[in-house]
C-alpha positions as CSV (number, residue, x, y, z in Angstrom):
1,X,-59.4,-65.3,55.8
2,X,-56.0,-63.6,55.2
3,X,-54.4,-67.1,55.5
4,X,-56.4,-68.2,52.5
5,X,-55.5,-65.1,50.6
6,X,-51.8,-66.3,51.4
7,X,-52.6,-69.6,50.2
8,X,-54.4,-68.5,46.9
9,X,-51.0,-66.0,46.5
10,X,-48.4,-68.9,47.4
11,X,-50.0,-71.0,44.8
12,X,-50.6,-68.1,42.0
13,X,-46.9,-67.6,42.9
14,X,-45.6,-70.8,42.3
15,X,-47.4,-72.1,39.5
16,X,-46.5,-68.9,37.8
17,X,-42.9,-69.2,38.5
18,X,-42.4,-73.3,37.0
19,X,-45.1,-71.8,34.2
20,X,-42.7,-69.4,32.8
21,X,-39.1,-71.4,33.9
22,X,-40.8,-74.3,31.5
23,X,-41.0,-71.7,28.7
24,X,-37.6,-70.0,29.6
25,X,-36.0,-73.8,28.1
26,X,-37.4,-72.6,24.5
27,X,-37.3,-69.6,25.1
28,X,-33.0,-69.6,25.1
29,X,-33.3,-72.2,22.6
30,X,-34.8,-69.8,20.4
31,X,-33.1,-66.6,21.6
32,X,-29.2,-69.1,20.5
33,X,-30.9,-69.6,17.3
34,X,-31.4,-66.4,16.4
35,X,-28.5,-65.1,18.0
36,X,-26.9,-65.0,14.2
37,X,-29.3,-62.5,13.0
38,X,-28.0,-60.0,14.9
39,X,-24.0,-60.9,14.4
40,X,-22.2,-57.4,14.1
41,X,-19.4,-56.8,11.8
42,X,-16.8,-54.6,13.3
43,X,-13.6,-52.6,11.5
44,X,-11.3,-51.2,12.9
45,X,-9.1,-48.1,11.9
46,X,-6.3,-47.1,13.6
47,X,-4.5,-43.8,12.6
48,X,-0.8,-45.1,11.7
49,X,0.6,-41.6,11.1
50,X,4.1,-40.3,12.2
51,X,2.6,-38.7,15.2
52,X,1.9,-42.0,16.6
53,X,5.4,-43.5,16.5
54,X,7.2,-44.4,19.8
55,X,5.0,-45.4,22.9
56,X,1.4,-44.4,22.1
57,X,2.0,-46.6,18.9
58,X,2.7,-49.4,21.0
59,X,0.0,-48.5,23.6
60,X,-2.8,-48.0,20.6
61,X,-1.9,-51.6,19.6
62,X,-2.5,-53.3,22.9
63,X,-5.3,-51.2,22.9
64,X,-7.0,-52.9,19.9
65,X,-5.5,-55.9,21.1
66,X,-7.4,-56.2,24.0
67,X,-10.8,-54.5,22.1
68,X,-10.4,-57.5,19.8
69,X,-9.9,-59.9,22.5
70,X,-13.2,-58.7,24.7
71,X,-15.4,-58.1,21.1
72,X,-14.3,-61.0,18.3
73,X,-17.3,-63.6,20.3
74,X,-20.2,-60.9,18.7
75,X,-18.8,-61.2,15.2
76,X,-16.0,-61.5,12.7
77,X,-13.7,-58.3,13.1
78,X,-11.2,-57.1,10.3
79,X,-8.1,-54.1,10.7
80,X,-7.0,-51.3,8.6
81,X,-4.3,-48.5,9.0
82,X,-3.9,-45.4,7.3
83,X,-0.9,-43.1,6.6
84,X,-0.5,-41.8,3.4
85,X,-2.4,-44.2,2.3
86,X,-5.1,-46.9,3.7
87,X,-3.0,-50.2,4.6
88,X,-5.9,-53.0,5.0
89,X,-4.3,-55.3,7.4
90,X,-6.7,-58.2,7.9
91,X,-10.4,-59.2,6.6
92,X,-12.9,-59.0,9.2
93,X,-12.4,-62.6,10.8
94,X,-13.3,-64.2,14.2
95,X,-9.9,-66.0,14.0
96,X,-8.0,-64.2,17.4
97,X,-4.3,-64.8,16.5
98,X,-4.8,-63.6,12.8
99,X,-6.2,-60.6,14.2
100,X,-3.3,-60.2,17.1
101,X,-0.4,-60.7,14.1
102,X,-2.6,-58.2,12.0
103,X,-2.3,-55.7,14.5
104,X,1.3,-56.3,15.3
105,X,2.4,-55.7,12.0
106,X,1.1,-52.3,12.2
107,X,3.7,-49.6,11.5
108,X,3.7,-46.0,12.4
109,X,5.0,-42.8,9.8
110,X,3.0,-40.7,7.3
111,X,0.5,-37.7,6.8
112,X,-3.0,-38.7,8.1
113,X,-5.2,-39.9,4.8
114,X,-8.3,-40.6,7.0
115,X,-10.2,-40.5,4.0
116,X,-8.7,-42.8,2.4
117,X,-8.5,-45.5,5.3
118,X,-12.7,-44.9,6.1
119,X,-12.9,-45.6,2.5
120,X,-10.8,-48.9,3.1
121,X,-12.9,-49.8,6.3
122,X,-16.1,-49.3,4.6
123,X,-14.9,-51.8,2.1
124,X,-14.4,-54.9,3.9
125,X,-18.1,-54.8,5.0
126,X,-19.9,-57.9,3.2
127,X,-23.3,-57.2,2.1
128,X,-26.6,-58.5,4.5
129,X,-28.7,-57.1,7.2
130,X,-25.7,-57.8,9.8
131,X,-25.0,-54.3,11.7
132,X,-21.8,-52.7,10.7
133,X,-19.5,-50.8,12.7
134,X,-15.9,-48.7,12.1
135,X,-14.1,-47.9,14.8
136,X,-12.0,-45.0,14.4
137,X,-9.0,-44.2,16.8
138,X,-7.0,-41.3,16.0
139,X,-4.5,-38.8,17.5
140,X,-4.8,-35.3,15.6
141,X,-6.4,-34.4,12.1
142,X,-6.6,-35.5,8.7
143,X,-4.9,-34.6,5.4
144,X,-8.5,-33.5,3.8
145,X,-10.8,-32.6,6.2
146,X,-13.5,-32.2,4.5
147,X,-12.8,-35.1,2.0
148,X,-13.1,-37.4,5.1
149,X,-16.5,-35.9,6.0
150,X,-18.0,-36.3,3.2
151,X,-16.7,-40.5,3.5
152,X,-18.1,-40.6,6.8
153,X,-21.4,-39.5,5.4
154,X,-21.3,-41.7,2.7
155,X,-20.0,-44.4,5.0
156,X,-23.1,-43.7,7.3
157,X,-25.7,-42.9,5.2
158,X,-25.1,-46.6,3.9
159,X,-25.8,-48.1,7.1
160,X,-22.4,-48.4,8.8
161,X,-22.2,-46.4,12.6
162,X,-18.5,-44.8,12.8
163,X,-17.5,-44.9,16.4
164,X,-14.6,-42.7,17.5
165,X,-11.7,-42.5,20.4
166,X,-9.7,-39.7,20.1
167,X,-6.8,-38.0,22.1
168,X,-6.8,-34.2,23.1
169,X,-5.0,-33.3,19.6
170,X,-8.3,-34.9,17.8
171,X,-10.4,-31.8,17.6
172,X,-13.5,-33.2,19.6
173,X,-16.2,-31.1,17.5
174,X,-14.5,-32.6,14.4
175,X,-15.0,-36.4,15.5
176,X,-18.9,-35.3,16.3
177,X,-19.5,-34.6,12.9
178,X,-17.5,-37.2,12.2
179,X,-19.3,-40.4,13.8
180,X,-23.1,-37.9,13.2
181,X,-23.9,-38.4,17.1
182,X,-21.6,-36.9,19.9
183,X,-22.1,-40.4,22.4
184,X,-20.2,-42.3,19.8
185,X,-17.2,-40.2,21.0
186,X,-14.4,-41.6,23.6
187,X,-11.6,-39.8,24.6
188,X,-8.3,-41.4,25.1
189,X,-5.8,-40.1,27.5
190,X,-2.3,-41.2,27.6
191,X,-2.2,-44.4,29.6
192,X,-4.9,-44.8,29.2
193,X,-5.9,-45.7,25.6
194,X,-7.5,-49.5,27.2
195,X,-10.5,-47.5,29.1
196,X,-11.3,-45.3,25.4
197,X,-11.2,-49.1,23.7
198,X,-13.6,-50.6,26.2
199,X,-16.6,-48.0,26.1
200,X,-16.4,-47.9,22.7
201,X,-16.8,-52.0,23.2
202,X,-19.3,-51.2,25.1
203,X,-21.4,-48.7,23.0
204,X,-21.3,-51.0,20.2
205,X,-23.0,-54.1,22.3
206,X,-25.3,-51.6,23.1
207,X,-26.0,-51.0,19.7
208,X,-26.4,-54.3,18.2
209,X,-28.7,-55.1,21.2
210,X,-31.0,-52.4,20.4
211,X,-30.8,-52.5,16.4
212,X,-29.3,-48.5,16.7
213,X,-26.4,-49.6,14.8
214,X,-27.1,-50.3,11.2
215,X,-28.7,-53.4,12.2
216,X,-32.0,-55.0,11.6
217,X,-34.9,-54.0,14.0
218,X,-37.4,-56.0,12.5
219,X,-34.9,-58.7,13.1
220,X,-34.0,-57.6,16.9
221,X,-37.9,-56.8,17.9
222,X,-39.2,-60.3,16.5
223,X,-36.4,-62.3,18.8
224,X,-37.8,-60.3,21.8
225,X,-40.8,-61.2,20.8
226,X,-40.4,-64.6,20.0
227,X,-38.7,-65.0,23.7
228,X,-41.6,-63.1,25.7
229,X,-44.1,-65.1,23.7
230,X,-42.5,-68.5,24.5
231,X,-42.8,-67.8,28.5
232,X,-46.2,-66.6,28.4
233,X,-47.6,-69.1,26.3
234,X,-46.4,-71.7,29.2
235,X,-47.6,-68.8,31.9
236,X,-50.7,-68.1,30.8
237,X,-52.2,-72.0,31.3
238,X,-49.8,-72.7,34.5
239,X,-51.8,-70.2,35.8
240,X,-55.3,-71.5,34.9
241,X,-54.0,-74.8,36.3
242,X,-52.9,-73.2,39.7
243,X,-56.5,-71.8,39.5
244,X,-57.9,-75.0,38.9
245,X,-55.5,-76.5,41.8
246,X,-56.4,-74.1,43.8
247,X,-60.1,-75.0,43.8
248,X,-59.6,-78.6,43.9
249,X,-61.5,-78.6,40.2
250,X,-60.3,-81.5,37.5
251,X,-58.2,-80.2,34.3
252,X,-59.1,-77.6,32.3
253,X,-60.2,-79.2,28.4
254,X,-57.8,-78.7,25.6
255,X,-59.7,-76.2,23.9
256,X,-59.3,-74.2,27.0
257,X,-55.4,-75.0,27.1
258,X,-55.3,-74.3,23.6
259,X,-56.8,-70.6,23.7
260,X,-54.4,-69.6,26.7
261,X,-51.3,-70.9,25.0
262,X,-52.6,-68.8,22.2
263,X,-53.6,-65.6,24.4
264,X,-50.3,-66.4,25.9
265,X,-47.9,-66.3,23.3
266,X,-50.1,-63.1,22.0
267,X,-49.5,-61.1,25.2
268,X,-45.7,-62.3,25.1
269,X,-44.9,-61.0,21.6
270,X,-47.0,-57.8,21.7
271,X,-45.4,-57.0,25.3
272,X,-41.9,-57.9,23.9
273,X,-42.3,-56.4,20.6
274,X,-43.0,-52.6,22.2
275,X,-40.2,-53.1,24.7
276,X,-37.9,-53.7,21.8
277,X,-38.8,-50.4,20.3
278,X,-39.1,-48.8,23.4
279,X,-35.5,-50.1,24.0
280,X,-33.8,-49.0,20.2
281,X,-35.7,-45.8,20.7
282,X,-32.6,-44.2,23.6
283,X,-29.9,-46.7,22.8
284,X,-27.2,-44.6,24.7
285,X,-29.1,-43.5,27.8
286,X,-28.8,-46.6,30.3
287,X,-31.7,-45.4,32.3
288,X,-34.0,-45.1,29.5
289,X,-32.9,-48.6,28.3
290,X,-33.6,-50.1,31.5
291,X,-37.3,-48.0,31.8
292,X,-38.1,-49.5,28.4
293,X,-37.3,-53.1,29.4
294,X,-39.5,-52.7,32.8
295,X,-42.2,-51.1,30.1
296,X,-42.1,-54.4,28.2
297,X,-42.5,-57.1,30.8
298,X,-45.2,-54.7,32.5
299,X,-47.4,-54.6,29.4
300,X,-46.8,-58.6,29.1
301,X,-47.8,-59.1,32.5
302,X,-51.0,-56.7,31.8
303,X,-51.8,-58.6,29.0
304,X,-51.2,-62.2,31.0
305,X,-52.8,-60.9,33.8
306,X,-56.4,-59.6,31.9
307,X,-56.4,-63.0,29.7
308,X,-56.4,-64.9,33.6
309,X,-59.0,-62.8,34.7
310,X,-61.8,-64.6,32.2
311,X,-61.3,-67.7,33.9
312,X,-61.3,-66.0,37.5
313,X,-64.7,-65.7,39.0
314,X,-65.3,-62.2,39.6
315,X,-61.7,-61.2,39.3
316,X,-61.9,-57.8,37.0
317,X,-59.7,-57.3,33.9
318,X,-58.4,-53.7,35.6
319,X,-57.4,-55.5,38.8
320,X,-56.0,-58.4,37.1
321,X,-53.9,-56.2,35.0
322,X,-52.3,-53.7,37.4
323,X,-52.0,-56.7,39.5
324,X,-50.1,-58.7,36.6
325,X,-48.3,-55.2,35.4
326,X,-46.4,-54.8,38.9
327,X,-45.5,-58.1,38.8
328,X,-44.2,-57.9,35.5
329,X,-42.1,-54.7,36.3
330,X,-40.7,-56.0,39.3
331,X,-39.3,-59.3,37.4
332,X,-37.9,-56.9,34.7
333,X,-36.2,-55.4,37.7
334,X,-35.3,-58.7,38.9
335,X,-33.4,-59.7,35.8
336,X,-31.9,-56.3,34.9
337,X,-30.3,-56.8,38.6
338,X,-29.3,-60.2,38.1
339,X,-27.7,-59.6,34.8
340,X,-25.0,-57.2,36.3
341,X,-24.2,-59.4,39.1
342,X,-24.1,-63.0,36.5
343,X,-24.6,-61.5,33.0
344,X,-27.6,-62.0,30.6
345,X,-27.4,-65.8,30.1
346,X,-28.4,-66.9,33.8
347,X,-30.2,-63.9,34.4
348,X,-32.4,-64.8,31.6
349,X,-33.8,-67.5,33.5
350,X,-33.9,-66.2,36.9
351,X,-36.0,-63.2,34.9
352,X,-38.0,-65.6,33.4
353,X,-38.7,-67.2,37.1
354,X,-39.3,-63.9,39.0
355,X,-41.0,-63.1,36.0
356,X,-43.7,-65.4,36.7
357,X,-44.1,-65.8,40.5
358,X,-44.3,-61.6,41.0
359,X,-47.1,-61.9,38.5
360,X,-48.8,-64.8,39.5
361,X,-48.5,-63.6,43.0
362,X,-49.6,-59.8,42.2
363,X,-52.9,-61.1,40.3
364,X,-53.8,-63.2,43.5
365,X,-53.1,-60.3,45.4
366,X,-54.9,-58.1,43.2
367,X,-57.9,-60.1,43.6
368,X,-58.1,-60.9,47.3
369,X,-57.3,-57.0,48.3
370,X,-60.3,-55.4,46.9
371,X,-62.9,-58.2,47.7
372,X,-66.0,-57.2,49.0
373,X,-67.5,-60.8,49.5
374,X,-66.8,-64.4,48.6
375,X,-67.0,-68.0,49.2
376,X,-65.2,-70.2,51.6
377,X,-65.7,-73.5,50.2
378,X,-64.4,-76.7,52.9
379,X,-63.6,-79.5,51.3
380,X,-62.4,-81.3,54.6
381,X,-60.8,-80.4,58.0
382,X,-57.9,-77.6,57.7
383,X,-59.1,-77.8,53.7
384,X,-60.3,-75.2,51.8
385,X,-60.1,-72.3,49.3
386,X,-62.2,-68.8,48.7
387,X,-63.8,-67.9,45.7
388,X,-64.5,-64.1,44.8
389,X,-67.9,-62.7,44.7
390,X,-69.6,-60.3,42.1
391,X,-71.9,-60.0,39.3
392,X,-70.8,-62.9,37.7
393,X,-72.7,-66.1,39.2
394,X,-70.5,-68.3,41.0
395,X,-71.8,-71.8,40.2
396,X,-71.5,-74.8,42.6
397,X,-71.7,-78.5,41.0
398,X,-69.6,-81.2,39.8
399,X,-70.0,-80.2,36.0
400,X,-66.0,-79.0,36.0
401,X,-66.6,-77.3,32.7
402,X,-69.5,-75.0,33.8
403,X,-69.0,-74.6,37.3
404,X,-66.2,-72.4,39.1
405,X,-66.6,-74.7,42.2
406,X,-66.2,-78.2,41.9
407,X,-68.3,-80.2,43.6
408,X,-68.2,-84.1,43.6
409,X,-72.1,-86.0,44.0
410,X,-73.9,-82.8,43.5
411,X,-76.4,-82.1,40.6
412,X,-74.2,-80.6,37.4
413,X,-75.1,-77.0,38.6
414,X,-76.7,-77.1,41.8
415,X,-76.9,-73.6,42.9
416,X,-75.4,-70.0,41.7
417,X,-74.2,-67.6,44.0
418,X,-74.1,-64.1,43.3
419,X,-73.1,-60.4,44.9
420,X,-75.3,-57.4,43.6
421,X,-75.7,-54.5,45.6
422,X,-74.7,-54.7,48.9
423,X,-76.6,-58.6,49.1
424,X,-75.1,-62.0,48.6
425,X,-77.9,-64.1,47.0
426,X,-78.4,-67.8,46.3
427,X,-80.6,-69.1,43.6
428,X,-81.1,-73.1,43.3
429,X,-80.2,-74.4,40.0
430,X,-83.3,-77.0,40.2
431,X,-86.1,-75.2,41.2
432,X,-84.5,-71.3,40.8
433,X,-85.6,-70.3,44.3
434,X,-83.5,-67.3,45.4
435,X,-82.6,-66.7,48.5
436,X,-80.6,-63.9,50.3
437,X,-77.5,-64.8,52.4
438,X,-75.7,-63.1,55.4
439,X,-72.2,-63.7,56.4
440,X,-71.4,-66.6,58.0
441,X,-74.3,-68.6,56.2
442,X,-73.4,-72.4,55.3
443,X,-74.7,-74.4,52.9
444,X,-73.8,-77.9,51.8
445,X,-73.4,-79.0,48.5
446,X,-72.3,-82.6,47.7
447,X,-69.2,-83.4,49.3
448,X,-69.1,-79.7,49.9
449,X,-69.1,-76.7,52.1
450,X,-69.4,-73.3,51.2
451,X,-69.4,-70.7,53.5
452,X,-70.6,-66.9,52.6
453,X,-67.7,-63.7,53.9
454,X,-67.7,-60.7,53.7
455,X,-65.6,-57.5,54.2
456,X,-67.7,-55.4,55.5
457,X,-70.8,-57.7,56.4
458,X,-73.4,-54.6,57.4
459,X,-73.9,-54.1,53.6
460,X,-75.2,-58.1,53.5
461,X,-77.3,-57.7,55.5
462,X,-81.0,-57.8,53.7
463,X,-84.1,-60.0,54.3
464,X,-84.6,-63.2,53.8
């Protein structure tokens, strides 16, 4: 019997895994569609003051150099100096060798008007629901401190995040208050200006991702939505069909297709939707960012895993859920490996596979684990498949749309079977005798066998 529970799981397994690779194909269609929406704008101010002349000018450029080179594929990116006075050096552009000879013609000598270049950086923004970022790097304090606090609030409170590097001379309490949030600060050590530049690269990506940065989260939540929702519309009926595979029955109808695309791309979208928020919710704490995108695929495969659980005899919604809920938190660990070893674009898919073979899997398992009794139905030599027991009637005939076991030359419904306290019982559909089965007990039906199991067969026992 526990190669049968294999079988059921293989199949669960597999069907669940092309279900939800199909929908991974629209899936990235519509994730590069939307991928616009969440297009960041990025400025960057660089502190041109006569403390910066000699080698740490020359380092701060290569700096942004290389920033510019890793970030301008997210979105257009424009330059400004300060001094004295704010020296705009290039409009924010995805064009890599205007920005380069922007940067280049940076020159170093002057006070430190800070205020005046955040003023200068807020102002190449262009208006929209892109998310806006200025990227301050600096090497001491400004002219008018307080003047350029009360810019950076302004600046912030009209949706723009101000991320910071600083060196040692940058007071670090003063760049807090600064940016409004302390993880927005890098320091930059001589030498090693590059490493500053790349985890401030690296908090902004995080940002757009999760809509903490001035960006739309209505805009970031429906494309995770919209993603989740594509695969489990396609998962939700693959695994009704591996069901109906499984049990040798013909094709579900359309209506039945229809309703568990539907269910499907519900469960997807509500499940992807709350990992979204979950996700913007601790934007700059990896671990909760990774605990929120597990939280996500295990309430979509809860969700799957319930909906598959009306069209499983006997299988409860509870079962079917944890069952689909590990397997949904397992793919999510699946991809968020995959992603650091390929990056998101490949992992997306492999996700999208594990995705549905750990929750197609875990829902077979779910089921066959905590039987008490079922059907072995033989369709031939070395061919056959179980069906789980309960208070729902199991019906045996070869009406495919009423009854959970196909049967070929039998009466429409020829007989129910059913598992009610501690007794298997059999009730013919023709003239509604009922009669109480042990395990072991055959009966033919059509081109049929079923067979009654048990798991522990002293509480099937009863008379006849």
């Amino acid at each position: 019997m526990r190669r049968r529970g294999l079988a059921k799981a293989l199949v669960f397994a597999a069907v669940g895994m092309v279900g939800c690779l199909l929908g991974a194909g629209p899936a990235e269609v519509w994730w590069r569609l939307t991928s616009r929406m969440t297009t960041p704008e990025v400025s960057v101010l660089i502190d041109c003051s006569g403390s910066m002349a000699g080698e740490k000018f020359e380092e701060v450029k290569a700096a942004t150099k290389e920033f510019v080179r890793r970030n301008v594929s997210r979105g257009p990116i424009g330059v400004v100096g300060f001094a004295t006075t704010a020296r705009p050096a290039c409009a924010p552009t995805t064009d890599l060798s205007a920005l380069e000879k922007a940067i280049d013609g940076l020159k170093a000598g002057g006070s430190t008007a800070m205020h005046a270049g955040l003023g200068a950086a807020a102002a190449q923004f262009r208006p929209g629901e892109r998310a806006r970022f200025l990227f301050l790097f600096t090497d001491g304090m400004p002219d008018a401190e307080i003047e350029a606090l009360k810019v950076a609030e302004d600046v912030r409170r009209r949706g723009t995040t101000i991320v910071a590097a600083g060196t040692k001379d940058a007071r670090r309490l003063y760049l807090d208050r600064l940016t409004g949030d302390p993880k927005l600060v890098f320091e930059a050590s001589a030498g090693r200006f590059d490493e500053a530049f790349g985890r401030a690269g690296e908090a902004i990506a995080a940002l757009v991702e999760t809509a903490g940065g001035g960006g739309s989260l209505r805009v970031t939540t429906v494309r995770m939505a919209g993603w989740c929702a594509l695969l489990a519309a396609l998962l939700a009926p693959a695994l009704i069909a591996g069901q109906n595979l499984y049990l040798r029955r013909p094709g579900s109808s359309g209506r039945k297709v229809g309703l568990a695309v539907l269910g499907g791309l519900l469960a997807g979208a509500v499940g992807g939707a709350a990992g979204q928020l979950l996700f913007a919710a601790a934007p700059h704490v990896e671990l909760a960012r990774q605990a929120a995108r597990v939280a996500g695929w295990t309430l979509v495969g809860m969700l799957v895993g319930a909906g598959v659980s009306f069209v499983v005899p006997n299988l409860k919604v509870l079962r079917a859920a944890v069952g689909g809920g590990v397997g949904g938190a397992l793919g999510a660990a699946g991809f968020q490996l995959t992603a650091l070893q390929v990056g998101d674009f490949p992992a997306r898919f492999v996700g999208a596979g594990t995705l549905g073979l750990l929750i197609g899997l875990m829902i077979a398992v779910a089921e066959v684990a905590f039987r008490q009794a079922w059907l072995e139905v033989i369709y031939g030599p070395r061919e056959s498949s179980t069906v789980t027991l309960g208070n729902q009637p199991v019906s045996v005939g070869s009406d495919a749309r009423t009854c959970a076991v196909y049967a070929q030359g039998a009466p429409p419904v020829a007989c129910r079977f059913r598992f009610d306290q501690g007794k298997v019982t059999c009730q013919d559909a023709v003239s509604g005798r009922v009669e109480v089965m042990k395990p072991g007990d055959r009966k033919t039906v059509g081109a049929v066998r079923v067979v009654v199991g048990a798991a522990r067969e002293p509480e099937l026992v009863g008379a006849r």
